[in-house]
Structures are given as C-alpha cells and as structure tokens.
C-alpha angles and dihedrals in degrees: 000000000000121000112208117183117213131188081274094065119265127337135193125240135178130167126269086243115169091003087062097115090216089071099059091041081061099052093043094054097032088061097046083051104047088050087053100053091048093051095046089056091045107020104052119117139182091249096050092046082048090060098055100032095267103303115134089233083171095062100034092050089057096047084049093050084039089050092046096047088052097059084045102059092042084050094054088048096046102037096040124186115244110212119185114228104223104031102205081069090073113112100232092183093124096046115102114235118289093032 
C-alpha cells in the first residue's frame, strides 16, 4: 500500500489490483486462447485445413488471443490503477459541475 500526500494532507492510495478490468480482459482471453491453441494441435482435421487453404485458423487465432492476453496482463502491472481509499479526499477541482 502506497501513502501520497496533496495539498489536503495525506491521502491513501492502493492499486486497483484484481478489479482492474484489464485483468480480466487478460484471463478471458487467455483461456479462449489457450482452448484454441489445444485444439488446434489435437482437433485439426483434413477437412477442416481443406476449408481455409490449409492454414491451421484454430491455432493461429489462439496464439493471437494468447498473445493478446499476454500484452494485457503486462499493461495492467505496469500501468497500474491508483484508487483512493476515502473518496471524498479526492481533489475534484478539475471536474465540471454536476460531476
């Protein structure tokens, strides 16, 4: 947990953690991809190369989402989200009226 100090006193901060939506956009598409790439190592068929020209869609799809997933979850640690703890500490000096 991370302490910042404003022109208020001190505030408390932590990071958004597990709520961060990024990081469930990263385990949803991380497990689609994942399936995919399994069954495109097992599941492929001649039938089913003959249908795309011979490309493996199945298993390229799922390194892509894997791939995806991937840049996702680094994103969300590296860029994590700051919440304050009490939010009537925020400073809403920049926020129009009504927000």
């Amino acid at each position: 947990m991370s302490t910042t100090a404003n022109s208020r006193g001190s505030k408390r901060t932590h990071r958004a953690g597990a709520f961060d939506m990024r990081n469930f956009i990263a385990g949803l598409i991380g497990i689609y991809g994942i399936v995919l790439v399994i069954y495109g190592i097992i599941g492929s068929s001649e039938t089913q190369l003959k249908k795309t020209g011979h490309v493996n869609i199945n298993l390229w799809a799922g390194i892509g989402m894997v791939l995806v997933a991937v840049f996702f979850a680094v994103w969300a640690r590296l860029r994590p989200v700051i919440v304050a703890e009490d939010p009537e500490a925020v400073d809403d000096g920049d926020r129009p009226v009504g927000h």
